[in-house]
C-alpha positions in Angstrom: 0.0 0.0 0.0 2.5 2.4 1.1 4.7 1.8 -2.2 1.8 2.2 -4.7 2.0 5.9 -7.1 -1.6 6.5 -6.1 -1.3 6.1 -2.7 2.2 7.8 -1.6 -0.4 10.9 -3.2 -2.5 10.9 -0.3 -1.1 9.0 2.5 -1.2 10.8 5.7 1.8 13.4 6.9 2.0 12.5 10.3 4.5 11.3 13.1 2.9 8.5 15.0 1.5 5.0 13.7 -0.8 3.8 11.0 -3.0 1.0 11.8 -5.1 -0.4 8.9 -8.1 -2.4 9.0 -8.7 -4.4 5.9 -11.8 -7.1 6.4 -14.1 -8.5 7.8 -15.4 -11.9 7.9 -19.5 -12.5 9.3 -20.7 -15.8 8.5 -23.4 -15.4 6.6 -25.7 -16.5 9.1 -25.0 -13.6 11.5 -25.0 -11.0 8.6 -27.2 -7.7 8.9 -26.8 -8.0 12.9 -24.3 -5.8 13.8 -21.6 -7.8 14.2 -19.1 -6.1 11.7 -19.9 -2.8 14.1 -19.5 -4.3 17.1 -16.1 -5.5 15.4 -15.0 -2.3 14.2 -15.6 -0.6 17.5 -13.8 -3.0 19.4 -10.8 -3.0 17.2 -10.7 1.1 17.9 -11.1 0.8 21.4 -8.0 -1.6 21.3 -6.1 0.9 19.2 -6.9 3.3 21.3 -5.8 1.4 24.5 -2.5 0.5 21.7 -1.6 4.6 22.0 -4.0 5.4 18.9 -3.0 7.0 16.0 -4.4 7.7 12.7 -7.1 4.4 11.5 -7.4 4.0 7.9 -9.9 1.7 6.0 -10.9 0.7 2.5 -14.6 -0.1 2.9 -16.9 -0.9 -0.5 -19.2 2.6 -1.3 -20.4 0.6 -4.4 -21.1 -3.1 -6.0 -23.4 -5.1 -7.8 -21.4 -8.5 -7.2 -23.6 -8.9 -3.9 -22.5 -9.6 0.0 -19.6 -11.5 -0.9 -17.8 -8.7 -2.0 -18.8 -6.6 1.3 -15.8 -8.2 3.1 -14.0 -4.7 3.6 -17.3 -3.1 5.4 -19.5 -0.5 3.8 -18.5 3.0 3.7 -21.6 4.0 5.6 -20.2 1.9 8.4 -17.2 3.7 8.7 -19.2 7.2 8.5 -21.2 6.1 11.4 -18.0 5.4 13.6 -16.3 8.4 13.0 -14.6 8.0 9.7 -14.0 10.6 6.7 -13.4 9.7 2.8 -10.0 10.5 2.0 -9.7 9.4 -1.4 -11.7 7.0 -4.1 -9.8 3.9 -5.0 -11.4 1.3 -6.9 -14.0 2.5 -9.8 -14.9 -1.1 -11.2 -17.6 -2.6 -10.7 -16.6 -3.0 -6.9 -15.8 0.5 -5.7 -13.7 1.3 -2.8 -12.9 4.3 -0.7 -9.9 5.4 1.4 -11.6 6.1 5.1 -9.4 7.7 7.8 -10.4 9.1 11.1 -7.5 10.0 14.3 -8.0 7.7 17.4 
């Protein structure tokens, strides 16, 4: 990530550390119950008890491949929790979005 053209563009000026989250795996029988928040809040909390830092993520803002290609969250997620759209990434028919927020 931190080698890529597009990305050394944007990346974040900062002193400090970087944590990324990537995925997120729900079996499909506990989909649409709030476990991927509950996830995503607990990983903050446990970046916050790490010393914090900056949080980025790379949820899905579009698809039409269906829920199987949710596995990086949905944007709106990260919204809820905090989050602000840095930069678009993918513009297939999957599209991504860079998501920071300071912890």
């Amino acid at each position: 990530m931190d080698h890529s053209r597009r990305y050394r563009g944007i990346s974040p000026r900062i002193e400090g550390s970087i944590w990324r989250i990537t995925c997120f795996v729900v079996d499909k029988n506990y989909r649409r119950r709030g476990v991927a928040i509950a996830a995503l809040r607990a990983m903050l909390e446990s970046i916050k008890n790490e010393g914090g830092g900056v949080v980025e993520a790379y949820p899905v803002s579009k698809t039409d491949q269906g829920p199987g290609y949710m596995y990086a969250g949905r944007s709106s997620m990260f919204e809820k929790a905090g989050f602000k759209k840095v930069a678009q990434l993918g513009t297939g028919r999957t599209q991504t979005v860079l998501m920071r927020r300071k912890v």
